[in-house]
ZAMARGU-4260 file (C-alpha; in steps of 0.2 Angstrom, whole numbers, plus 5000, padded with zeros to 4 digits):
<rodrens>
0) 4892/4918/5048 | 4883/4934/5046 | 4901/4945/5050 | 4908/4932/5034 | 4893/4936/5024
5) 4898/4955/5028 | 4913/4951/5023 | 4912/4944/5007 | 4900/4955/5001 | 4910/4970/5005
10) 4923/4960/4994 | 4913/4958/4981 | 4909/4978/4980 | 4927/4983/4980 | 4931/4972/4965
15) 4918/4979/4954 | 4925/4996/4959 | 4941/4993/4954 | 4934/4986/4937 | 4925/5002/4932
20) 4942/5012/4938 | 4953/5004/4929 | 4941/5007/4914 | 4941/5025/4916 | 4962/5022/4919
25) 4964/5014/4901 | 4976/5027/4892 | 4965/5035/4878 | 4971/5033/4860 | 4985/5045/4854
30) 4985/5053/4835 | 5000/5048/4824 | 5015/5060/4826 | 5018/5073/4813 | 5037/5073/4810
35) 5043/5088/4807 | 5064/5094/4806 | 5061/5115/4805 | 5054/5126/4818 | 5043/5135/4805
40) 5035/5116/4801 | 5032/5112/4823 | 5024/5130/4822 | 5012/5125/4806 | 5009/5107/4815
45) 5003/5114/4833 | 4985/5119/4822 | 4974/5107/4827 | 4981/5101/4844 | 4978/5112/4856
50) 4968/5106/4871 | 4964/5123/4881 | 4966/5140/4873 | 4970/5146/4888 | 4979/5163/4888
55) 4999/5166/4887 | 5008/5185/4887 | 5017/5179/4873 | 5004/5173/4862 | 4994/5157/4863
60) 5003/5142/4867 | 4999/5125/4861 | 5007/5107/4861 | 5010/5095/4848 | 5017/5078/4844
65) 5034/5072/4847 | 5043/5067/4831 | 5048/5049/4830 | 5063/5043/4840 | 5077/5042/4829
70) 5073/5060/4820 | 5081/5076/4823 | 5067/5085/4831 | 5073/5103/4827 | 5089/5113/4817
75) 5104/5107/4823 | 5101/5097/4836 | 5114/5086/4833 | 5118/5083/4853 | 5100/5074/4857
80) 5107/5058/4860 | 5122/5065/4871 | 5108/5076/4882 | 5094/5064/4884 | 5111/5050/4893
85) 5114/5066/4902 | 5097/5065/4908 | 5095/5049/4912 | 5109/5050/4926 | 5098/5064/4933
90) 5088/5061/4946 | 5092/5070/4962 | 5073/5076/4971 | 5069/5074/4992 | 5039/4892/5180
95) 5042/4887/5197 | 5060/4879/5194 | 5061/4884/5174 | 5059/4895/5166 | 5044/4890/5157
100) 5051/4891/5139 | 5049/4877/5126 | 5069/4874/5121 | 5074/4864/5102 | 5087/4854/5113
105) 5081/4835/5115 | 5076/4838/5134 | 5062/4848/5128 | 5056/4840/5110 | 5038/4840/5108
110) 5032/4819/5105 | 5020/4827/5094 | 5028/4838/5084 | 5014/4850/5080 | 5016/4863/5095
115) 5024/4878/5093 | 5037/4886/5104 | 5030/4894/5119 | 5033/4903/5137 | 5023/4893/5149
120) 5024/4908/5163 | 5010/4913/5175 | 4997/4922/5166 | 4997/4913/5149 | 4982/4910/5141
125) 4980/4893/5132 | 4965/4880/5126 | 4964/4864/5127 | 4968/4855/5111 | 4974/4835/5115
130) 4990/4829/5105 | 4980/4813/5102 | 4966/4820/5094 | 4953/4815/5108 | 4939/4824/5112
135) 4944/4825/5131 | 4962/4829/5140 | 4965/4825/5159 | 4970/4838/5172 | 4980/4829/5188
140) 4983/4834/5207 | 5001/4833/5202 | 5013/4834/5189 | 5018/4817/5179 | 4999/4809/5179
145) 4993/4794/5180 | 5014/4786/5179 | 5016/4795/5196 | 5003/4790/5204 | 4993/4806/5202
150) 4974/4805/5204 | 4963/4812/5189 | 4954/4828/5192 | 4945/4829/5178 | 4942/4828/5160
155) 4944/4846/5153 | 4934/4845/5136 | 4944/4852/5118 | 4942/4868/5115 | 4941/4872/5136
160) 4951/4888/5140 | 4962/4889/5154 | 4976/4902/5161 | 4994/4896/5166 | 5000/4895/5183
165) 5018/4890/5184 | 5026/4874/5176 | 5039/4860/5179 | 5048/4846/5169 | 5049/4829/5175
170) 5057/4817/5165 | 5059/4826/5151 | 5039/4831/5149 | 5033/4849/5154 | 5018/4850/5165
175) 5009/4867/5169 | 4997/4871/5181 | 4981/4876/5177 | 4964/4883/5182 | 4950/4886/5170
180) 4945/4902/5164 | 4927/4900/5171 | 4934/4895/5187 | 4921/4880/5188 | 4936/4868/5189
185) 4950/4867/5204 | 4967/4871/5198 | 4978/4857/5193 | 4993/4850/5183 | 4990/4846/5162
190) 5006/4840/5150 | 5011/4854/5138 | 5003/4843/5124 | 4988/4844/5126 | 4988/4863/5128
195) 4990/4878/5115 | 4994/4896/5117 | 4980/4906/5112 | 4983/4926/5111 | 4972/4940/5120
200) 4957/4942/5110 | 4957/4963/5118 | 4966/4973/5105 | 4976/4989/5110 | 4967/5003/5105
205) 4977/5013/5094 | 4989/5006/5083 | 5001/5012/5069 | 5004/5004/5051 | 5013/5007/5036
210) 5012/5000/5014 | 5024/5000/5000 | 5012/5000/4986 | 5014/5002/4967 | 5003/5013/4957
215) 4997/5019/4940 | 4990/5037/4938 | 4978/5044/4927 | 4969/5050/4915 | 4975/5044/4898
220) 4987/5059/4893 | 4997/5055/4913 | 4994/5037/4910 | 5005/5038/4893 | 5017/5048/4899
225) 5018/5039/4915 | 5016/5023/4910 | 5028/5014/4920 | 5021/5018/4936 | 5029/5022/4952
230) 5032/5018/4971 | 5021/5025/4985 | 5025/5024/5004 | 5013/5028/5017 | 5011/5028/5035
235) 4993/5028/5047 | 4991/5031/5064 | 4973/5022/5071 | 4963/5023/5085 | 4950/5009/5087
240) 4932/5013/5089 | 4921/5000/5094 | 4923/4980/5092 | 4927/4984/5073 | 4927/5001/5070
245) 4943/5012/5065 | 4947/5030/5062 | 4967/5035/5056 | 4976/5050/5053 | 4987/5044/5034
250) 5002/5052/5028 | 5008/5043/5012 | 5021/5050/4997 | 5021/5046/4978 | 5033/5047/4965
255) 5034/5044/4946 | 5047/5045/4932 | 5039/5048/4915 | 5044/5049/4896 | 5035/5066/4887
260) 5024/5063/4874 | 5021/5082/4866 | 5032/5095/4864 | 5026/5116/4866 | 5023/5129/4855
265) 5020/5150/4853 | 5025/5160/4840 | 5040/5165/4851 | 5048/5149/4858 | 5045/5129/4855
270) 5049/5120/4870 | 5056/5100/4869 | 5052/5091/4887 | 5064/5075/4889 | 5059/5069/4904
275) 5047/5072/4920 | 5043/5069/4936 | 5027/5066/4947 | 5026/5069/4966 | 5009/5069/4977
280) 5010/5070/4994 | 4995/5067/5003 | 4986/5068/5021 | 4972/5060/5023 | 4955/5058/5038
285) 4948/5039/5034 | 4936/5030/5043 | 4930/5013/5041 | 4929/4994/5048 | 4940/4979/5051
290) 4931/4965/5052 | 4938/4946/5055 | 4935/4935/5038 | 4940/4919/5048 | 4952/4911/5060
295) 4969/4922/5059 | 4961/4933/5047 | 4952/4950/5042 | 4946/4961/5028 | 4948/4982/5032
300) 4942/4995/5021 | 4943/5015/5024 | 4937/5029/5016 | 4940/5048/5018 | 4944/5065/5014
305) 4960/5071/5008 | 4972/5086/5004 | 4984/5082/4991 | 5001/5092/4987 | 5004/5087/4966
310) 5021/5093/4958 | 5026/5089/4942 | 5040/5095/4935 | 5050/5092/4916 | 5068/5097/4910
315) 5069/5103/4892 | 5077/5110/4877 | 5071/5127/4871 | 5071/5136/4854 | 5068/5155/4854
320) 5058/5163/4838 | 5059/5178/4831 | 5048/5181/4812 | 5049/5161/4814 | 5067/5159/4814
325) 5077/5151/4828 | 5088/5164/4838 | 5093/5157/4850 | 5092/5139/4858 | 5095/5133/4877
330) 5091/5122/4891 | 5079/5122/4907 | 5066/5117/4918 | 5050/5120/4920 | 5038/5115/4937
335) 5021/5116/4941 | 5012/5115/4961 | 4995/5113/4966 | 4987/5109/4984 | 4970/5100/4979
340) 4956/5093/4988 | 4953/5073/4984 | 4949/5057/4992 | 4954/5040/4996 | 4949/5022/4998
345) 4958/5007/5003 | 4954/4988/5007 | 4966/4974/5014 | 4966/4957/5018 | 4978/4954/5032
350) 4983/4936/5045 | 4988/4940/5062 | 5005/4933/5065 | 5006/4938/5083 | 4996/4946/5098
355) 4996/4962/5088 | 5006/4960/5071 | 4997/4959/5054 | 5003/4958/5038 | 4992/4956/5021
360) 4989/4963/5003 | 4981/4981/5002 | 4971/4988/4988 | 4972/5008/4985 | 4963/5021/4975
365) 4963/5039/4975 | 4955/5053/4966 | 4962/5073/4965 | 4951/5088/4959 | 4961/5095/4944
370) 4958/5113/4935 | 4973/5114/4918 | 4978/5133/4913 | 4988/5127/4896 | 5002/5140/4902
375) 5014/5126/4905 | 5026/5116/4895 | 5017/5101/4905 | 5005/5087/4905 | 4994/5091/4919
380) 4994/5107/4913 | 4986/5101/4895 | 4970/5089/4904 | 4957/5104/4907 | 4945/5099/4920
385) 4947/5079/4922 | 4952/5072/4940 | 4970/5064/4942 | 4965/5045/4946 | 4977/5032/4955
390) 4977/5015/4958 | 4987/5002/4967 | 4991/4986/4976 | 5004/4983/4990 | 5011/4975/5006
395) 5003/4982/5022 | 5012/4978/5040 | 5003/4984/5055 | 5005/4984/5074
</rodrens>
């Protein structure tokens, strides 16, 4: 009761964390487009919007507001509908006598129903669980009970455990033989049915796991631009510390397609990004608890440092100004790297579905240290001082 209690309560924190992060995730409010169709009106617009006044050789650069779809966004661009298809297509990156196994054949269907399939082999560990639902089953001096003859042992009480022997079929019905695990009771012969395989409650002590999760990433200027979110894939090596206690190495890879919102200005060159791309890679030290939630079941969650590599990168279009008249016009593509320092946090809920194999939902934040310059023709370039924010929900598999 009080490891549920724990539980629950851990539970219960992590969901009002994820409330106020996905507040501080909700895309700030944008300012109406100015639409513009001359170089000389983008360069008159850019006053007003510039978010760092961060130095540029060429003068100071700033970005404003893409014109409405649909409008020719500069002098002669008569192809934007031709490039951005071109675009799109773009996207290259980076027993005794038996053998002691219960069969589907009719020799070895269960009366009952409700067993699964087993391998009644020496060393098996089962608990007593009677098919009939009394409280008591019996445990013979030889295989076929009381129809054979047999004379009763005892009455092992439900829930008992016990460890298998060998096993035999006599007339269609599989007996095992059995000693108790206390070793209070002789060994002797119990029907199948009344007997079910329980697993090894000592867990290996390191393990491996992996997620497919999706996220969103922030702040509001990424979240618009990246609105449709994208697909991360992560790996964790663990060792176990403890009865509850974990400590993992993570290596885990994100990727994210996004739509530009701004396009770039200085007096010498307008730059029109069509499309991006986000990348963080991230290795990550986490520490943290597993804790059983109930039978089968278990609630994890880690916490740690981590170094991020981010990449973002944008194809564009380009106009060269000279005395504020277009000269010359072009494509390219502009990229931007950082290694960061961040963090991360993750919670599951995962059932055992064998000895060592889970599989649950997994709940996933992270937050990246982030410094803009406002020299790129980007978005995370154009954010100043706020910290890049993710959040996401997934699959987790684990051995």
């Amino acid at each position: 009761m009080p490891r549920t209690q724990t539980g629950l309560a851990s539970l219960v924190a992590v969901i009002w964390t994820l409330i106020l992060l996905s507040l501080l995730l909700v895309p700030s409010a944008s300012a109406s487009p100015q639409p513009s169709s001359t170089a000389l009106s983008l360069m008159a617009g850019a006053e007003g919007w510039s978010d760092s006044p961060g130095p540029d050789p060429e003068g100071e650069k700033q970005r404003v507001p893409k014109t409405p779809e649909g409008e020719k966004e500069r002098p002669g661009d008569q192809k934007k509908d031709k490039d951005d298809k071109d675009d799109e297509g773009d996207d290259n990156p980076y027993d005794f006598s038996n053998s002691g196994t219960d069969d589907d054949d009719e020799r070895q269907a269960s009366p009952s129903k409700r067993r699964p399939k087993a391998q009644w082999v020496e060393g098996t560990l089962a608990t007593v669980s009677p098919a009939d639902s009394a409280q008591d089953a019996p445990m013979w001096d030889d295989p076929g009970g009381e129809e054979v003859g047999a004379e009763l042992m005892a009455d092992l009480p439900i829930g008992t455990n016990v460890v298998v022997h060998g096993s035999r079929v006599l007339d269609e019905v599989r007996w095992v033989w059995v000693s108790t695990a206390d070793g209070r009771t002789p060994a002797g012969w119990m029907w199948v049915e009344d007997l079910v395989v329980r697993r090894s409650t000592t867990a290996a002590p390191f393990g491996i796991g992996g997620d497919l999760s999706w996220f969103y990433v922030g702040p509001g200027a990424v979240s618009d631009e990246y609105k449709e979110g994208g697909w991360r894939a992560a790996l964790r090596a663990f060792r176990r510390v403890g009865s509850v206690g974990r400590l993992a190495l993570s290596a885990g890879y994100l990727k994210e397609k996004g739509q530009p919102k701004f396009n770039y200005v200085t007096p010498t060159q307008i730059d029109y990004p069509r499309s991006s791309r986000l990348q963080i890679v991230d290795l990550g030290l986490i520490a943290g608890v597993d804790l059983p939630g109930g039978k089968n079941w278990s609630i994890r969650s880690e916490i740690g440092p981590t170094l991020f590599w981010v990449r973002e990168s944008s194809k564009m279009d380009y106009d060269s100004l000279q005395g504020g008249v277009v000269v010359a016009s072009g494509h390219r593509e502009e990229w931007l790297e950082r290694w960061r320092l961040g963090g991360q946090f993750n919670v599951g809920f995962a059932r055992a579905t064998g000895s060592d194999t889970r599989i649950g939902l997994l709940l996933s934040l992270f937050v990246i240290s982030w410094e803009s310059e406002s020299r790129k023709s980007l978005t995370l370039d154009f954010i100043g001082m706020l910290p890049l924010l993710g959040a996401g929900i997934g699959i987790y598999l684990g051995y």
